[in-house]
Each structure stands twice: as structure tokens, then as C-alpha cells.
C-alpha positions as CSV (number, residue, x, y, z in Angstrom):
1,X,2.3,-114.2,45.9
2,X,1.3,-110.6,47.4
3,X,4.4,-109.7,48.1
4,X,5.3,-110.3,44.3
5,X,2.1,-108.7,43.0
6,X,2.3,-105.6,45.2
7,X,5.2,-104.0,43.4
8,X,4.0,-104.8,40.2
9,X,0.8,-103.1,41.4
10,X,3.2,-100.1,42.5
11,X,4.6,-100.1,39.5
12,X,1.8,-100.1,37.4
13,X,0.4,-97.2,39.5
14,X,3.7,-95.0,39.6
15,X,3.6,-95.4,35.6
16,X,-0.1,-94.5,35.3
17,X,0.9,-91.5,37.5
18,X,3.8,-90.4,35.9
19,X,1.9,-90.7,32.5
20,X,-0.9,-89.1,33.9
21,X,1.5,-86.3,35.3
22,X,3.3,-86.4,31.7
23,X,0.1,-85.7,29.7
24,X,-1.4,-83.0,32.1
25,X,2.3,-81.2,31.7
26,X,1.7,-81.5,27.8
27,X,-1.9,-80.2,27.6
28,X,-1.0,-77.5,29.9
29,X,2.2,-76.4,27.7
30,X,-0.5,-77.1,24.6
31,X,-3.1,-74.4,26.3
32,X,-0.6,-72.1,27.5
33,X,0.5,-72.0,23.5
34,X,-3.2,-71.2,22.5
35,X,-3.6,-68.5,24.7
36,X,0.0,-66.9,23.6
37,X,-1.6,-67.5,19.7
38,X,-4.6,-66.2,20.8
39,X,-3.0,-62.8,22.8
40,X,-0.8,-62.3,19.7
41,X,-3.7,-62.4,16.8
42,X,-5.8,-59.8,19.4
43,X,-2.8,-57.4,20.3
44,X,-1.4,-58.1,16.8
45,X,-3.5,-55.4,14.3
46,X,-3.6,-52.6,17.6
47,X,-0.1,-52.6,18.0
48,X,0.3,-51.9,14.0
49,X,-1.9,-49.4,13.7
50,X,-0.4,-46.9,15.0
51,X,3.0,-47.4,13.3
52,X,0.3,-47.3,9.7
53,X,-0.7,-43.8,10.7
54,X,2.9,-42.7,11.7
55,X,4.3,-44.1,7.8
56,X,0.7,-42.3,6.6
57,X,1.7,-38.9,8.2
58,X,5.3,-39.0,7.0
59,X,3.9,-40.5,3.4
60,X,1.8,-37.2,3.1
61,X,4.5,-34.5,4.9
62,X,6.7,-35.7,2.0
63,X,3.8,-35.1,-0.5
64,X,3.7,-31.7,0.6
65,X,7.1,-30.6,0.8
66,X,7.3,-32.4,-3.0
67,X,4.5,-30.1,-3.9
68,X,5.6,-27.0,-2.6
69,X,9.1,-27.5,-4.8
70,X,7.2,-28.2,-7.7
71,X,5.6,-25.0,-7.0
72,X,8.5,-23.1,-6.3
73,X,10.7,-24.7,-9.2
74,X,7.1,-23.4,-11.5
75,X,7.7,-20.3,-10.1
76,X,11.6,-19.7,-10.3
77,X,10.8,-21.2,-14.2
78,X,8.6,-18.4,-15.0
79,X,10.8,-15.7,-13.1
80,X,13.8,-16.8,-15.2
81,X,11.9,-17.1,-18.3
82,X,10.4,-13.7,-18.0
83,X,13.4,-11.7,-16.8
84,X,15.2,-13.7,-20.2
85,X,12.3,-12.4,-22.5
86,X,12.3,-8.6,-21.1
87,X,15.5,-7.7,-22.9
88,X,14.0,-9.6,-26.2
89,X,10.9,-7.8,-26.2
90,X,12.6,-4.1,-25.2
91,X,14.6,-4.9,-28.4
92,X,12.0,-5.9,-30.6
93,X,9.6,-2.5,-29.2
94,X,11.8,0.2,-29.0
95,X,8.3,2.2,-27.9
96,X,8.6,0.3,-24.3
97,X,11.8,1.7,-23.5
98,X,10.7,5.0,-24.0
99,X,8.0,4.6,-22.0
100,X,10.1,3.7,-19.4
101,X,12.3,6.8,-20.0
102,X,9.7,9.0,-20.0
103,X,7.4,7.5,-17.0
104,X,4.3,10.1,-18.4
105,X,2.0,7.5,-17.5
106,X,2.8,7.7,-13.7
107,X,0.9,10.2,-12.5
108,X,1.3,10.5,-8.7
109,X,-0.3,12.2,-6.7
110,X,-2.7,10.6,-8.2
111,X,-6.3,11.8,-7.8
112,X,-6.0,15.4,-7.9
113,X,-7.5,18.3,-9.9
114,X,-4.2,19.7,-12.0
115,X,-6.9,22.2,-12.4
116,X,-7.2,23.5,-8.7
117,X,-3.5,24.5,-7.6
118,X,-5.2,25.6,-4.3
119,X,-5.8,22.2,-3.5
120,X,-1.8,21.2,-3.3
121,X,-1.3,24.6,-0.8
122,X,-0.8,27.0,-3.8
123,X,-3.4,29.4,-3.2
124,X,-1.6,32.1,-5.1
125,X,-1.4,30.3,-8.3
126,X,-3.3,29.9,-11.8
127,X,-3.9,27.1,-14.0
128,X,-3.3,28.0,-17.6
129,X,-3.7,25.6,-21.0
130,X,-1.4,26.9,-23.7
131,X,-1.3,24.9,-27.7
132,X,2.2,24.9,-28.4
133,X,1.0,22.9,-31.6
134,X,-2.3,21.7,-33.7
135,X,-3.6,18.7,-31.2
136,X,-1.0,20.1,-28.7
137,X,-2.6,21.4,-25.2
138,X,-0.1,21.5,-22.1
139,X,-1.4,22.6,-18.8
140,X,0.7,25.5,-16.8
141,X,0.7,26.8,-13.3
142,X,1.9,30.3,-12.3
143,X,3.2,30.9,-9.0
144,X,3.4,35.0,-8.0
145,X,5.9,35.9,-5.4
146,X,4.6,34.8,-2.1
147,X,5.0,39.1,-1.4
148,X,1.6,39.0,-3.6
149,X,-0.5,36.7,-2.2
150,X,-3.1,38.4,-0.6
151,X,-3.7,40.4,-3.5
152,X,-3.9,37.2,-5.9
153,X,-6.9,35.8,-3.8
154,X,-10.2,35.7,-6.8
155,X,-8.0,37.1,-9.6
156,X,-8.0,35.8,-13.3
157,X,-5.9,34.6,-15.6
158,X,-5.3,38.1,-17.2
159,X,-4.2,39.5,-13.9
160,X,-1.8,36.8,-14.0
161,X,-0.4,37.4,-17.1
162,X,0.1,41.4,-16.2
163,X,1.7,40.1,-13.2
164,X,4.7,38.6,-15.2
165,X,5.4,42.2,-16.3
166,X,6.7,43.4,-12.8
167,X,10.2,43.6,-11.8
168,X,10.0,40.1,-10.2
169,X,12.3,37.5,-11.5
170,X,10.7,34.7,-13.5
171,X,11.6,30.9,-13.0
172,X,10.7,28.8,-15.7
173,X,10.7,25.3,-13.9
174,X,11.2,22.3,-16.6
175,X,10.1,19.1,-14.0
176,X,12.0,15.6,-14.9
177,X,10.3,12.4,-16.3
178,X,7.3,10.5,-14.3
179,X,4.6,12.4,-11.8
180,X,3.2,15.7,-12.9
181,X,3.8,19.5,-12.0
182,X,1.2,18.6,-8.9
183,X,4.3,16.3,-7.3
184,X,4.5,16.8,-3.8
185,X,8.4,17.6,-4.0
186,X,7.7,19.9,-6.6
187,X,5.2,22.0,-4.8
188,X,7.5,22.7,-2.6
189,X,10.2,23.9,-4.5
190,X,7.5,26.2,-5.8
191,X,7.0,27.8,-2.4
192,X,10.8,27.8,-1.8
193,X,10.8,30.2,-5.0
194,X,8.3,31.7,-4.7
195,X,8.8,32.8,-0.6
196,X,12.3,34.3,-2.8
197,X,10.3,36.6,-4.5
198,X,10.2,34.4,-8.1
199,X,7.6,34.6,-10.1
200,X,7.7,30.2,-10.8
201,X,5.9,28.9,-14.2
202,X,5.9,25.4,-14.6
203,X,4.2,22.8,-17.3
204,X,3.4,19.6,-17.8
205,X,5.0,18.4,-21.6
206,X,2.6,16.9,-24.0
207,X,1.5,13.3,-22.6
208,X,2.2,14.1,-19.0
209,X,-0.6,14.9,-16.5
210,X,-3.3,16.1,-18.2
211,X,-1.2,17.9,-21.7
212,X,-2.7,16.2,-24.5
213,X,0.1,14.7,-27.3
214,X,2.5,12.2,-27.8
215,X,5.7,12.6,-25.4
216,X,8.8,12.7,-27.0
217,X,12.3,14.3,-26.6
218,X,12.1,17.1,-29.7
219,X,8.4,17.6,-28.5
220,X,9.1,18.2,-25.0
221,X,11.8,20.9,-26.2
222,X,9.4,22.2,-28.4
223,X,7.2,22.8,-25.8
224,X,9.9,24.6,-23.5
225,X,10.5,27.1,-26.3
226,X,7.1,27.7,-26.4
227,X,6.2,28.5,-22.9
228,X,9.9,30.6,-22.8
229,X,8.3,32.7,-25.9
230,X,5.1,33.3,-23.8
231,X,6.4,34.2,-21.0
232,X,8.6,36.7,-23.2
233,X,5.9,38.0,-25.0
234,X,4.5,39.1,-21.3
235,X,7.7,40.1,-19.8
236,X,11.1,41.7,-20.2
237,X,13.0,39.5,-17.8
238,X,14.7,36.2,-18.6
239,X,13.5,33.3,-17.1
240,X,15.9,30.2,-15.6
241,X,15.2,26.7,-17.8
242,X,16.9,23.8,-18.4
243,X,19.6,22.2,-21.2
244,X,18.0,21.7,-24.2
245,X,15.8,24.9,-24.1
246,X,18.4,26.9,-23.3
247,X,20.8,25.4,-26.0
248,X,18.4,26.4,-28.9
249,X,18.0,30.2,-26.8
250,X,21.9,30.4,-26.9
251,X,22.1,28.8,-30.6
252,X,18.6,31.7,-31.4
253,X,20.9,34.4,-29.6
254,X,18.3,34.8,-26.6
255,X,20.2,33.6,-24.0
256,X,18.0,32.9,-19.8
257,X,19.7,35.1,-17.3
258,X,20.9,32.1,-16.1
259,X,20.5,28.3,-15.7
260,X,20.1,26.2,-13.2
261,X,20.0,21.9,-13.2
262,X,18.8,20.0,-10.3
263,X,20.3,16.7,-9.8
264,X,21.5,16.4,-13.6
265,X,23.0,13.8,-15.6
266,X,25.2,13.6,-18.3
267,X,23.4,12.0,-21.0
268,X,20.7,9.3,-20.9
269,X,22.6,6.2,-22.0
270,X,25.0,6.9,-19.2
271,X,21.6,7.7,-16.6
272,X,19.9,4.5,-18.0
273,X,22.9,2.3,-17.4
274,X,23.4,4.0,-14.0
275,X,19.7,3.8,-13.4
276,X,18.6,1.3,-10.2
277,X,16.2,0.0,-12.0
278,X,19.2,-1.9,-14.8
279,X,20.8,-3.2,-12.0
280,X,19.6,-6.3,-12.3
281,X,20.3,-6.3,-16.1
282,X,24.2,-4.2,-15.9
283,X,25.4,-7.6,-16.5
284,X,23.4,-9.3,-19.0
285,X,25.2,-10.1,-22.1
286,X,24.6,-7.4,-24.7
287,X,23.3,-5.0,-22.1
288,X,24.1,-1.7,-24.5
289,X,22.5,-3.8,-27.7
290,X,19.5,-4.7,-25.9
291,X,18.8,-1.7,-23.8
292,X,20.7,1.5,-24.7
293,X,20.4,1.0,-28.3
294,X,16.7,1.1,-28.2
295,X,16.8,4.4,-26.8
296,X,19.0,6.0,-29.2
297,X,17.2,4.3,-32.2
298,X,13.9,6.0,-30.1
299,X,15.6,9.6,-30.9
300,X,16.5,9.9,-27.4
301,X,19.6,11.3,-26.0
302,X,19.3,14.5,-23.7
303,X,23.0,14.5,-24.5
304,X,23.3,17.1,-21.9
305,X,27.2,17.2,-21.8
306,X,26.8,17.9,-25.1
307,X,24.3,20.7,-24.7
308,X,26.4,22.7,-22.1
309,X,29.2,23.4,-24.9
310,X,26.4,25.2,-26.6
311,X,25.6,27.3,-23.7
312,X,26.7,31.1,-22.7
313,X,24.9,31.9,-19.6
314,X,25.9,31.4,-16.1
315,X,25.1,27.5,-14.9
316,X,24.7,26.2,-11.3
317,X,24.3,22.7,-10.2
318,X,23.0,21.1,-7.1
319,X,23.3,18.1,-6.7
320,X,23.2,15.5,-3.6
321,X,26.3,12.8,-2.7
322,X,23.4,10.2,-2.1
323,X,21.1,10.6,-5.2
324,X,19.7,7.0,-5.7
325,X,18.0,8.0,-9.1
326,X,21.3,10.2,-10.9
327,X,24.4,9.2,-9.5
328,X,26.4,12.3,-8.4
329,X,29.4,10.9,-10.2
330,X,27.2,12.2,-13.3
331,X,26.3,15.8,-11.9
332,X,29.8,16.0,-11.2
333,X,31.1,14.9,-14.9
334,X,28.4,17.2,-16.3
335,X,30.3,20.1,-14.2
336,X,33.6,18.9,-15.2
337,X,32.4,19.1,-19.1
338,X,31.1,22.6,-18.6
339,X,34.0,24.0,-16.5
340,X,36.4,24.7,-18.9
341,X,34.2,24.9,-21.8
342,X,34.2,27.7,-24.2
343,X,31.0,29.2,-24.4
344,X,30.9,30.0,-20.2
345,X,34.7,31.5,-20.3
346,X,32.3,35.1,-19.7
347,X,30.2,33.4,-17.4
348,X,30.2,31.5,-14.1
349,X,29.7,27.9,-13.3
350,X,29.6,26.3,-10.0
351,X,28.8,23.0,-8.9
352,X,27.1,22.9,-5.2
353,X,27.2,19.5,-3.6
354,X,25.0,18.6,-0.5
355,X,26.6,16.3,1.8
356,X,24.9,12.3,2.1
357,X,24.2,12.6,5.9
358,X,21.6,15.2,5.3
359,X,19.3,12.6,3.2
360,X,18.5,15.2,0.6
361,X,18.8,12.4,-2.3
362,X,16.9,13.0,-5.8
363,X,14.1,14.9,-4.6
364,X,14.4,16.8,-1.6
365,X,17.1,19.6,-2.3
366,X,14.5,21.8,-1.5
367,X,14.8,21.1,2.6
368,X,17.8,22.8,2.4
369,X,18.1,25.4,4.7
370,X,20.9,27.0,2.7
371,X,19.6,26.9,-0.9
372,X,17.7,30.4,-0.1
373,X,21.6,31.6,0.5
374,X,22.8,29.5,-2.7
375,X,20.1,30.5,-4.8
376,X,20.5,34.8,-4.1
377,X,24.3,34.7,-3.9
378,X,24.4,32.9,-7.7
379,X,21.5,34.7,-9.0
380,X,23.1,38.3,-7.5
381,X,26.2,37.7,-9.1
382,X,27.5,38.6,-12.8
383,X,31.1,38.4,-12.6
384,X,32.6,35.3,-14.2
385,X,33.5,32.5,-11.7
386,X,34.2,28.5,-11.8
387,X,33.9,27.0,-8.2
388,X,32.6,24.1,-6.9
């Protein structure tokens, strides 16, 4: 009977161990698959977070880069609307585009006394105010030869005035459009002339520096022939102007000694359309209708190639290859006009080019060390000659 019982009793315990064995392996594998649960909720929201921030970063890079091309595109909107307008409005006020031509409200240097020459380096000069017409007042310097200047030191206006008597040549300097007859280019050219031995009068036309009146193109010549007349009244000698005054002397039978044009153009449509400042309009459609048109309905043409036909007095021009302002093609056509015109076969015209590497451009003819030269070989001259 034991020996029966015994491996039942083995039996029995091998089974209770193996299904001991059996459900320790299962609670074990049951824990183990808690803690994993457990590790993965704890780790879970630590591990995301940073992935959050990274799609919050990109989220609000891409809400800036969306905001500055809304900017931009708000921007480029208003740029294209406003450059579209411009020619609209020019059209509609002829007044701005004469204002542009004209420039009299840019006044540079700006903060000095047109009333003190002395201040700009001219201690040898006067300030005059002459009234070419009722509510008219233009302001005038006048330069003596630099021979005189110790004895100009104190005088008055009178002694000024004599001083236009003497034997000393007279250069009646008409400036362009924009600045005054204090520019720092300008002043220059004054002590170029005057170190000649020129006596140099120069204005300011009504509405530029401090001239009271209304600029405009007949006013402006009006003014010319009125200073020309003055300066006749207090001398003998004939002064060197510019186109329009000296067509009406020609046309009055009082011809300058001679004339002289600095950096000239032909006439202003061609100037305004060769102008930096169209560039970015040259090709807009109905560039001539919106922007040249204006100008002519405004009254003004300073048609000087048509001027020059009118003229009988010997004519220089100077002129510099790399003029930003007037294109030297236009001095040169200007020349080409007057050449072989009538009125100068008594008299001589020559066309003086300065060379682009010597950076002259619109303003600065005066650094030339050979206009002294130019200037005294044209001026001393009275035989007829065309030469460029």
C-alpha cells in the first residue's frame, strides 16, 4: 500500500509545485506589465513636451514670416499704387510739374543770410534788391574784380554801382533752376570770374531765395532784361547772359558782347524726358501726355534751340561728357543747331567739351584748370569762327 500511495503523493506534490511554479511565473509576468504601464504613463507627457514646444516654435516662426509678407505685400501695394497715381495727379495739376521744373523751393545751402555775401567767402561783394515789377523784389549780388578788393572792404552800395562804370568786363550770371545765387558751386564760379578781372552780377528770379513773386518762365526773362537794363544804365560795357535774355537783346537790337551757356540743353521737353529723375517713368504708357504736356500747357518751353536762331553774338558752350543732370548729347545738339545758323555766320560759335574722367559733371566746370585759358581766348577774340 505505501509503495502505491507514495507516487501518488509525488504526484500530487510535483503538480502543486508546478502549479505553484506556474502561477508565480504569471504574477510575475502580471507585475512586470504594471511597472512597464506604470513607466510609460510617468515618462509618457515628459517625453512629449518637448516635441509641443518644438511644433509651438515652428507654429509661431511661420506666424512671423506670414506677417512680415503681409507687411511687405502692404507695402509694395502702396508703392505701386502711388507711383500709378503720380502721373494722374501731375496731369490733373499742371502747377506740380512746374514746381518740379523750377525747384525755387529748394533752397540749399540752406540757412544762410543771402544778405551777407561775406559769409559764403565773398568779401568783395554787395547785396542789392532791385523791383523789376509792382510786388516784384529780386535780390542781386555784385562781385568787383578780385584786382579791387582791398579797396571794396566798408564800401556802399553807391560805390558799387560807380564801380560797374570802369573798364572792367561785366558778367551777368543767369543761375539754373533749384538752390539760390548763395550755391556753393556758384560761389565759386564767382571767384573764378572775378580772379579774371570780371565784374560778376548775379540774381535770384522772383520766387527763388529770398526774390519775392511768382516764378515763371516769361517772369524770369522779364527779370533778366531788367537787371541787363541796370546794369546798362550804370555802364557802357555789355554784359554775358543767357538764351532767352539775349534773344529779346538781339530781337531789341542790343546785342551782350557775347554769350556763354554752361551745361545747356536744347529745350525742356527733351531735358525733362532726359531728366534722371523720369527714369523711372520713360516707359510708362503716355509718358509725353502725362508729363511733357503739362509743361507745355504751364507755358514752359526754354525752347533754347529755338532761341539760338535768333541770336547774333558770339556763343560758347561748355559742357561735360558725364553731366548726370543735361545729357551732353543735348549741349552737343544745341551746338549743332547754332553752327550753321544764320544769325552767327558774323560771329563765332564753339562748343568746348570736358572729358568724363575729370568728374566735372553738371556743376563743377569751374575746377577746370583750363577754363581761365578758354574763357580769355573766346572772350579776346572777334573774328568769326565755328570749332568745337
Amino acid at each position: 500500500m505505501r509503495k502505491r500511495t507514495e507516487p501518488v503523493a509525488l504526484e500530487h506534490e510535483r503538480c502543486a509545485a508546478a502549479g505553484s511554479s506556474s502561477s508565480g511565473s504569471a504574477a510575475a509576468a502580471l507585475d512586470a506589465d504594471c511597472r512597464l504601464k506604470q513607466n510609460l504613463r510617468l515618462t509618457g507627457p515628459a517625453a512629449a513636451e518637448p516635441r509641443c514646444a518644438a511644433d509651438a516654435g515652428m507654429k509661431r516662426a511661420l506666424g512671423r514670416r506670414k506677417g512680415v509678407w503681409l507687411r511687405l505685400r502692404k507695402i509694395l501695394f502702396c508703392v505701386l499704387g502711388l507711383y500709378i497715381a503720380i502721373p494722374f495727379l501731375i496731369k490733373l495739376c499742371p502747377g506740380i510739374q512746374a514746381k518740379l521744373i523750377f525747384l525755387n523751393f529748394v533752397r540749399v545751402p540752406y540757412f544762410i543770410d543771402l544778405k551777407k555775401p561775406q559769409d559764403q567767402g565773398l568779401n568783395h561783394t554787395c547785396n542789392y534788391y532791385l523791383q523789376p515789377e509792382e510786388d516784384v523784389t529780386i535780390g542781386v549780388w555784385h562781385t568787383v574784380p578780385a584786382v579791387w578788393w582791398k579797396n571794396a572792404q566798408g564800401k556802399d552800395q553807391m560805390w558799387y554801382e560807380d564801380a560797374l562804370a570802369s573798364s572792367h568786363p561785366i558778367i551777368l550770371y543767369l543761375h539754373g533752376n533749384a538752390g539760390t545765387r548763395g550755391g556753393d558751386h556758384r560761389v565759386e564760379l564767382y571767384k573764378v570770374l572775378s580772379s579774371l578781372g570780371y565784374h560778376v552780377v548775379t540774381f535770384d528770379y522772383r520766387g527763388w531765395g529770398d526774390s519775392v513773386g511768382t516764378p515763371s518762365e516769361r517772369g524770369m526773362t522779364y527779370d533778366a532784361l531788367h537787371v541787363f537794363d541796370w546794369i546798362k544804365a550804370r555802364s557802357g560795357d555789355n554784359p554775358v547772359v543767357a538764351t532767352n535774355l539775349v534773344r529779346r537783346l538781339c530781337e531789341r537790337e542790343t546785342p551782350p558782347d557775347a554769350l556763354i551757356l554752361e551745361s545747356p540743353f536744347t529745350n525742356i521737353r527733351e531735358e525733362a524726358k532726359s531728366h534722371p529723375f523720369s527714369v523711372i517713368y520713360r516707359y510708362f504708357p503716355g509718358f509725353d501726355w502725362f508729363f511733357l504736356d503739362p509743361i507745355t500747357s504751364s507755358g514752359i518751353k526754354f525752347a533754347n534751340d529755338e532761341n539760338v536762331k535768333h541770336i547774333s553774338c558770339p556763343l560758347l558752350i561748355l559742357h561735360a561728357e558725364d553731366d548726370p543732370v543735361v545729357p551732353f548729347q543735348l549741349g552737343r545738339k544745341l551746338y549743332s543747331i547754332a553752327a550753321p545758323a544764320r544769325s552767327f555766320r558774323d560771329f563765332k560759335v564753339q562748343f568746348v567739351p570736358f572729358h568724363s574722367d575729370l568728374g566735372y559733371r553738371h556743376k563743377y566746370i569751374y575746377k577746370s584748370p583750363e577754363l581761365p585759358r578758354i574763357l580769355r581766348e573766346f572772350l579776346g577774340k572777334s573774328e568769326p569762327e565755328h570749332q568745337h
